[in-house]
Every structure is written in C-alpha cells, then in structure tokens.
RODO-2510 file (C-alpha; in nm, 4 decimals, decimal comma):
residues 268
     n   res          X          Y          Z
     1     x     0,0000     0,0000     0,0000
     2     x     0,1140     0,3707    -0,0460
     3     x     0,2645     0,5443     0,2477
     4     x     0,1816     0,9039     0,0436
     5     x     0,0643     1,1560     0,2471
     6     x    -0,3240     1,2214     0,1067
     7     x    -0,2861     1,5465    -0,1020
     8     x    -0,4865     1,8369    -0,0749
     9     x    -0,6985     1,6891    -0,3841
    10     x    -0,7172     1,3072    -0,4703
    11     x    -0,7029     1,1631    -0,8140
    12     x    -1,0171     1,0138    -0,9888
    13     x    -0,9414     0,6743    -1,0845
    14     x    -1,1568     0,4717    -1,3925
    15     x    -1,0174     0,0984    -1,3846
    16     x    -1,0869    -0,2307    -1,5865
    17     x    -1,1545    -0,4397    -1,3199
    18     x    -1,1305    -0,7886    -1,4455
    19     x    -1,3440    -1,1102    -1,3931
    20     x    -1,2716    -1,3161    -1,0513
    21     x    -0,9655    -1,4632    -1,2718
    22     x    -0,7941    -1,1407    -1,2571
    23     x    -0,6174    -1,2809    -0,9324
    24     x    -0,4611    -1,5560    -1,1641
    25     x    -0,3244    -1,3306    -1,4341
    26     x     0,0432    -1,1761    -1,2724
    27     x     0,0787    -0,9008    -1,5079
    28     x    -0,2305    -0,7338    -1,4645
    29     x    -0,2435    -0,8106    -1,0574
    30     x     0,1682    -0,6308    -1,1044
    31     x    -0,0067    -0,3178    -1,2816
    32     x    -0,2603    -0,2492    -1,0510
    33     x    -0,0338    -0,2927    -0,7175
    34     x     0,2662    -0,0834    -0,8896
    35     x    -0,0370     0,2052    -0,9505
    36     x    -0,1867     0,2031    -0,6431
    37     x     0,1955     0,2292    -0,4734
    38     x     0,2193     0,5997    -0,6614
    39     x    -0,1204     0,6641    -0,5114
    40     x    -0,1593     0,8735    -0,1978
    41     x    -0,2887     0,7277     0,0889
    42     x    -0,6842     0,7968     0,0873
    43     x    -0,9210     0,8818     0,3573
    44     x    -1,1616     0,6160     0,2152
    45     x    -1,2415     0,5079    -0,1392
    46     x    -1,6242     0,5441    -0,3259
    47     x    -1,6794     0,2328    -0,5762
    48     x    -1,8866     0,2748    -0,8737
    49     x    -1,8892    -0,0415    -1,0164
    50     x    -2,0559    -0,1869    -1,3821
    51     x    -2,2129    -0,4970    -1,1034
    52     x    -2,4095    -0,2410    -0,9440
    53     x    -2,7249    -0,0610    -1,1376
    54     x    -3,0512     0,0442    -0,9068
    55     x    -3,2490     0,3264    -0,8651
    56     x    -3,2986     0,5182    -0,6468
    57     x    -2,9571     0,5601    -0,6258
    58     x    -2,8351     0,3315    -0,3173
    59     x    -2,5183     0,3150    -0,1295
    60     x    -2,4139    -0,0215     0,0296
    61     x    -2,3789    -0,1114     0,4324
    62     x    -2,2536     0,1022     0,6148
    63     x    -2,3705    -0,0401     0,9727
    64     x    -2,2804    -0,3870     0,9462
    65     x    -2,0328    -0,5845     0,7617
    66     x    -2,1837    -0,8128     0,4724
    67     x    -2,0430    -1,0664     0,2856
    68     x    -1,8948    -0,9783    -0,0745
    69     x    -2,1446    -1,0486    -0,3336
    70     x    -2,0437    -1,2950    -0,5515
    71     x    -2,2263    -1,1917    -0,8505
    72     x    -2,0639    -1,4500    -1,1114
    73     x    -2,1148    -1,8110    -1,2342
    74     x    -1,9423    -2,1353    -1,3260
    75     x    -1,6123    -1,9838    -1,1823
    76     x    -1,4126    -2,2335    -0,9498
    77     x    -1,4976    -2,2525    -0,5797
    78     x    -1,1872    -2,0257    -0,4991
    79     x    -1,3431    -1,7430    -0,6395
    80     x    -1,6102    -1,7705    -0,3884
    81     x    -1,4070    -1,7896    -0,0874
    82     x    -1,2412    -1,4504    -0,1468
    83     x    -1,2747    -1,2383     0,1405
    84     x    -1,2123    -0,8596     0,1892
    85     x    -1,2779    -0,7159     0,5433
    86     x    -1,2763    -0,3134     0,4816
    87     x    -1,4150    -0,0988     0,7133
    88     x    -1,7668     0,0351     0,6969
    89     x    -1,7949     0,4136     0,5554
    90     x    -2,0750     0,5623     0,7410
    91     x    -1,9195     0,9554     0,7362
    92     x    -1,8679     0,9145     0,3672
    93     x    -2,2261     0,8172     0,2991
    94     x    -2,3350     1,0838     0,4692
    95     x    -2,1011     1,3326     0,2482
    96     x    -2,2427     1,1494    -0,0660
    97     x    -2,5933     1,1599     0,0573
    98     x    -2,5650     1,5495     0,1157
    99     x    -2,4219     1,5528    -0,2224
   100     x    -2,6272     1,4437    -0,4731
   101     x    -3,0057     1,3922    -0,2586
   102     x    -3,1181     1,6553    -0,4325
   103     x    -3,0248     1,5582    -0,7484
   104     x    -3,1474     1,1915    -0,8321
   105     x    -3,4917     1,0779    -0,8248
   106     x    -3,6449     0,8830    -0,5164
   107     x    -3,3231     1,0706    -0,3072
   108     x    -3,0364     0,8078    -0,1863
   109     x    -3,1392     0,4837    -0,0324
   110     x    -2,9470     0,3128     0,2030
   111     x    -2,9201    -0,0790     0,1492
   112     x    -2,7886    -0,2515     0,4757
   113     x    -2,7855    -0,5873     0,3052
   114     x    -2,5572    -0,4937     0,0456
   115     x    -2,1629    -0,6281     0,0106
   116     x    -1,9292    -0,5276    -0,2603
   117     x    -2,0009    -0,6891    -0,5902
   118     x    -1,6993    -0,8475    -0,7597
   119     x    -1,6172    -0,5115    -0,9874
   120     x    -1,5624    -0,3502    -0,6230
   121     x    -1,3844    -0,5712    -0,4310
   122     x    -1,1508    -0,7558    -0,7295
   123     x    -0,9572    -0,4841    -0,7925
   124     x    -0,9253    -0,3381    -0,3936
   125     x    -0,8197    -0,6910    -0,3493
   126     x    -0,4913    -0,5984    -0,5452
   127     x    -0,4489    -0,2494    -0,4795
   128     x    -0,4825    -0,1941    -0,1440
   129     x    -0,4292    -0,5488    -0,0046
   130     x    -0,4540    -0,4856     0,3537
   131     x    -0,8070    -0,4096     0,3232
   132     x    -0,7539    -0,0903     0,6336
   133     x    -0,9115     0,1815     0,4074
   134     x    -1,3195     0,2496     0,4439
   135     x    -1,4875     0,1541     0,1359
   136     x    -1,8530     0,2396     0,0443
   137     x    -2,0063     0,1253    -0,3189
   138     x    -2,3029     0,3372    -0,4787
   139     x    -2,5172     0,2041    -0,7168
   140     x    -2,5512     0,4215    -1,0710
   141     x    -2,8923     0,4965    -1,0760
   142     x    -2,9024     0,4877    -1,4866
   143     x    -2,6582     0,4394    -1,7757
   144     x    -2,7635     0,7915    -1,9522
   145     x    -2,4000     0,9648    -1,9868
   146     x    -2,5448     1,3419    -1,9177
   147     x    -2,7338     1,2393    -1,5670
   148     x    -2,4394     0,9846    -1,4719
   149     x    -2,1696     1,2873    -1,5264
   150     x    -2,3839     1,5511    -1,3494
   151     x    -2,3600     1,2923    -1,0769
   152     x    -1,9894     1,2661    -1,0980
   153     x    -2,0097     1,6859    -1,1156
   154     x    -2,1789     1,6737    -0,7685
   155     x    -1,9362     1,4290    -0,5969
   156     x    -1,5901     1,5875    -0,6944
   157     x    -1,5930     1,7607    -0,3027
   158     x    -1,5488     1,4485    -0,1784
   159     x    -1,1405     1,4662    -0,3244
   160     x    -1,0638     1,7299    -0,0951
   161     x    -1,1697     1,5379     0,1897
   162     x    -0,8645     1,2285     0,0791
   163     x    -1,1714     1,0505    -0,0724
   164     x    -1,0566     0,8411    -0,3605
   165     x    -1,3463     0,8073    -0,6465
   166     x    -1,3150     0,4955    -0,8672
   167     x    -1,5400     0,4044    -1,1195
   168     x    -1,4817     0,0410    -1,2336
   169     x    -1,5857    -0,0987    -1,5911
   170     x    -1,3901    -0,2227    -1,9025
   171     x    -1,2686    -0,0027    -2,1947
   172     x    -1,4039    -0,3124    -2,4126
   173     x    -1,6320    -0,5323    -2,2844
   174     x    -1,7871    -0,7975    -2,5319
   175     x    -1,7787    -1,1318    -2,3857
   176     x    -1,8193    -1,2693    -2,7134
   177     x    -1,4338    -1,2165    -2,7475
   178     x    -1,3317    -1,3444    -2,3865
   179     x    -1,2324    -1,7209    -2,4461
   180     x    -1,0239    -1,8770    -2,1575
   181     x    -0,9005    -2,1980    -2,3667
   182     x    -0,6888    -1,9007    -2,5303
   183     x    -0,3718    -1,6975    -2,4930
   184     x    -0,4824    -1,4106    -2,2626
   185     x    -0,1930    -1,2227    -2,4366
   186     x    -0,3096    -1,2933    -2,7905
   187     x    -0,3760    -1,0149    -3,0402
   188     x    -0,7147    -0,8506    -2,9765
   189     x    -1,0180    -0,8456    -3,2166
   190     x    -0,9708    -0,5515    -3,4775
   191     x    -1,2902    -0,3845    -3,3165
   192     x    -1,1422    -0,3760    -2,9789
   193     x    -0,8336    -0,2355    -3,0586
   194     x    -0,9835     0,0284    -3,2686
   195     x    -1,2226     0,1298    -2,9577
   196     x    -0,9670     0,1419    -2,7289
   197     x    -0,7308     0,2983    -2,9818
   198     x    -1,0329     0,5962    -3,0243
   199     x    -1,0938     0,5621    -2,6865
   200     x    -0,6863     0,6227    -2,5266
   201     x    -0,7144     0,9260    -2,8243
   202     x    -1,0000     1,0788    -2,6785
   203     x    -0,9325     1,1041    -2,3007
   204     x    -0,5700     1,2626    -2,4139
   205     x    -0,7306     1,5238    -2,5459
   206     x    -0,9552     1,5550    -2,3042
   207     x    -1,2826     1,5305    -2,5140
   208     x    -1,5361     1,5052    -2,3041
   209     x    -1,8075     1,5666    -2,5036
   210     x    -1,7235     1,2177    -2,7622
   211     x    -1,6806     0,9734    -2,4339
   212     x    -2,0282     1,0680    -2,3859
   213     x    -2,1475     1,0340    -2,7068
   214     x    -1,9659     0,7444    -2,7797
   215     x    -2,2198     0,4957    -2,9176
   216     x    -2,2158     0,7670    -3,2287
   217     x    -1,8573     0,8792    -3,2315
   218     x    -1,6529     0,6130    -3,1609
   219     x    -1,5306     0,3308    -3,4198
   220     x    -1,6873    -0,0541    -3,3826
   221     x    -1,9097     0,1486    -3,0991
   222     x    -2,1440    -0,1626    -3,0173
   223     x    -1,9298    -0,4033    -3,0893
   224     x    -1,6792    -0,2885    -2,8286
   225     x    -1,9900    -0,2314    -2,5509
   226     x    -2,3016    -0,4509    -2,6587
   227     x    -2,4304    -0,3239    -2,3768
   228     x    -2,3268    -0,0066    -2,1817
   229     x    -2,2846    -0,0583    -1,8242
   230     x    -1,9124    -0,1283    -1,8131
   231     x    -1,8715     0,2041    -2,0238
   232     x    -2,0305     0,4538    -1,8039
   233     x    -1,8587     0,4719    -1,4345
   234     x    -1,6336     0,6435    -1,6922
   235     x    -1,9070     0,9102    -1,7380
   236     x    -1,8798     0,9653    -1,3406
   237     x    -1,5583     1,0039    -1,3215
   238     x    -1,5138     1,2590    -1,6133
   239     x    -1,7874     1,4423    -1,4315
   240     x    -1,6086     1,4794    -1,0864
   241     x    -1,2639     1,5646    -1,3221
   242     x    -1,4067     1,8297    -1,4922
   243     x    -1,6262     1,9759    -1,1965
   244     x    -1,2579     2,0121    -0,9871
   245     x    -1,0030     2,1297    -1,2438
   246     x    -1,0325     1,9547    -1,5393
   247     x    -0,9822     1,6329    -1,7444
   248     x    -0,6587     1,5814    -1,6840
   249     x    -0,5976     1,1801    -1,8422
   250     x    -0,3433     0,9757    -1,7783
   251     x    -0,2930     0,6485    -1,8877
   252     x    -0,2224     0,3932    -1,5968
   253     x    -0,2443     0,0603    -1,7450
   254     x    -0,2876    -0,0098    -2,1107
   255     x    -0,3034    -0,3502    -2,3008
   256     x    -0,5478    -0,6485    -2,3434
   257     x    -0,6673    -0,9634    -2,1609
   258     x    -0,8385    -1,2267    -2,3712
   259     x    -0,9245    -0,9637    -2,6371
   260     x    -1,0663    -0,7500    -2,4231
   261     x    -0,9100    -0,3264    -2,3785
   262     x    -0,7921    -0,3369    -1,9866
   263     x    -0,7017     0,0178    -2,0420
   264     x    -0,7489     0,2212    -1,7277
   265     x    -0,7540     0,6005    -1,6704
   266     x    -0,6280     0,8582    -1,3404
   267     x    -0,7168     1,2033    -1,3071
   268     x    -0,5438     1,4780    -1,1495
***
C-alpha cells in the first residue's frame, strides 16, 4: 500500500476491473499494485462499479459488515471464498448523501444488506491489499452519460476530503471475445483495438463531449460495448474531473486480456 501523504486533492481513478480470474493473471495483478503504490494514501475510497445498477440511487452497508457479493457463475470454488474485510464508511455516505439527494430521483437509499459486488472488491483486493481503508459502493442509478456525469459533477468535493473516487468498468467489454481456452496475451479483435485505440485518443485530449457520445462517435461502438454498463462509471468520473479542475488523463495501465481493452484512466 502507499505510504503518500493524502494530497490536498485526490485523483479520480476509472479501472478495468477484471473477472474473478484477474487474481490468476500476474501481469495485470503487477499493474494495478505498482499504480496504487504511486497513489496517496486515501481517507476512504467510493466504488462505482458496472455490477451495481438500481435506482434510487443506493449506497451499500454502512452499519454492518456483509459478505462480498459474488455476482458470477461457473467460476471455481476459490473465487467464492475470497474475502475482503474493509471498514464500513458511514461519514462518507453521509457526504455522498448530502451531495447528490437533491439531485437523483427517489433521493439516496441506504441498502444494509448490500456487500461489494466483484467489480468492487476484485480490484481493492490488489491495490490496497490490507483491506484498512473504508470503502462504500453506490449504485448508478441509470446508464444515460449526461445524468451519470452531473452525478460525478456533484461528488468531486469528496477529493478534498482524501476521498478516492473509482469508477470500475472495461474499456471493451464484449464477452463474445473473452475465451479462456486461449492466450490471454493474444492479439485482440480488430474492433477492440480500434475502440480502445479511439478511446486512449480521446481522453488525451480531453474530449469530453465524444466519451459521452460514444455509441455515435466512436469506431466498432457496439461491438466494443453490446451493452453499456461497463462504459459509463467512466461518465462519473469525467464528471467529478471536470467539476474540480479539469480532465486531466493519464494512462495507468494499457493492453489487453483475452481480447478484451484493460485500459485504465487517473485524473489529477
């Protein structure tokens, strides 16, 4: 874990989190522990995961510990005996509630049943092992890019308190592509390299407004995201960027895993 002292403003992170397997795969599990040891230390970190959609908007436990949510199938029994024991974040719920009540419809709901799903807790798993740092997940409440970066827009306070925001998807996500039986380092489908080629393009220049119109702007568009859910924590975290300073992107990780972009995104 970084021993950074927590700047005066955190960094927004967007990550490719990875399916349960992610553990097995050494150079991705090396890239995300060598970026989160040139990341100051946060206060506590707010998950936006792909795993979690529900509105009203709703934030997970923050009064008792539950179990992870396995939310995955036909996986080996060692991906469902992964535990990760962070602390509750009641203080930061209550920041995020003040936040953004105002803003969704049906105001924030609090769901005391509610673990972190597996695009949550995968990645904390290798990135801040220790598991000593409060964690809270929130639910996005839709996948429309204007209400999801509005969102983001009303949470960027929370990085001058040390929180660390981290919305967790896939830069290509079409599991049409993802085939264990093959190299995980094999050459990627021509669509997902062009998306994620597009993609790394468009964050450097900090264009906001094609991320959010990607289904129109962007090349092999649907082929890349079928479906659009591991797309938009992006939209969240460009919102809370440009709401505190800017889009500021820098590549962190880059590359593919069974054909798939695991490109991932910080922002100053």
């Amino acid at each position: 874990m970084s021993t950074q002292t927590a700047p005066s403003r955190m960094p927004i992170l967007y990550l490719s989190h990875g399916a349960p397997p992610l553990a097995d795969d050494a150079v991705w599990t090396e890239q995300l522990a060598r970026w989160s040891a040139d990341l100051p230390t946060p206060t506590n970190i707010l998950m936006v995961s792909a795993h979690w959609e529900n509105a009203p908007l709703s934030l997970s436990a923050t009064t008792t510990a539950q179990p992870l949510v396995y939310d995955f199938w036909g996986f080996p029994q060692k991906y469902y005996t992964v535990t990760y024991d962070a602390p509750l974040a009641p203080e930061l719920a209550d920041d995020v509630e003040g936040l953004v009540s105002d803003l969704v419809h049906g105001g924030v709901h609090r769901d005391e049943t509610r673990g972190l799903d597996h695009g949550a807790y995968v990645p904390l798993v290798e990135m801040f092992p220790d598991a000593d740092i409060p964690v809270l997940q929130m639910s996005m409440p839709t996948l429309d890019p204007r209400q999801l970066f509005e969102l983001g827009r009303r949470l960027a306070p929370l990085r001058d308190q040390g929180t660390l925001i981290v919305g967790s998807g896939f830069t290509t996500h079409n599991l049409a592509w993802f085939n264990p039986r093959n190299d995980s380092a094999a050459p990627p489908p021509t669509p997902s390299a062009e998306f994620d080629h597009w993609a790394a393009e468009a964050l450097a220049r900090g264009d906001v407004d094609a991320v959010l119109d990607f289904e129109h702007r962007a090349p092999a568009a649907r082929q890349a995201h079928p479906r659009t859910e591991h797309w938009a924590p992006l939209y969240l975290a460009l919102g809370a960027a440009e709401a505190s300073g800017g889009v500021e992107a820098d590549t962190a990780i880059d590359g593919f895993w069974y054909g798939l972009s695991k490109r991932s995104w910080q922002f100053a």
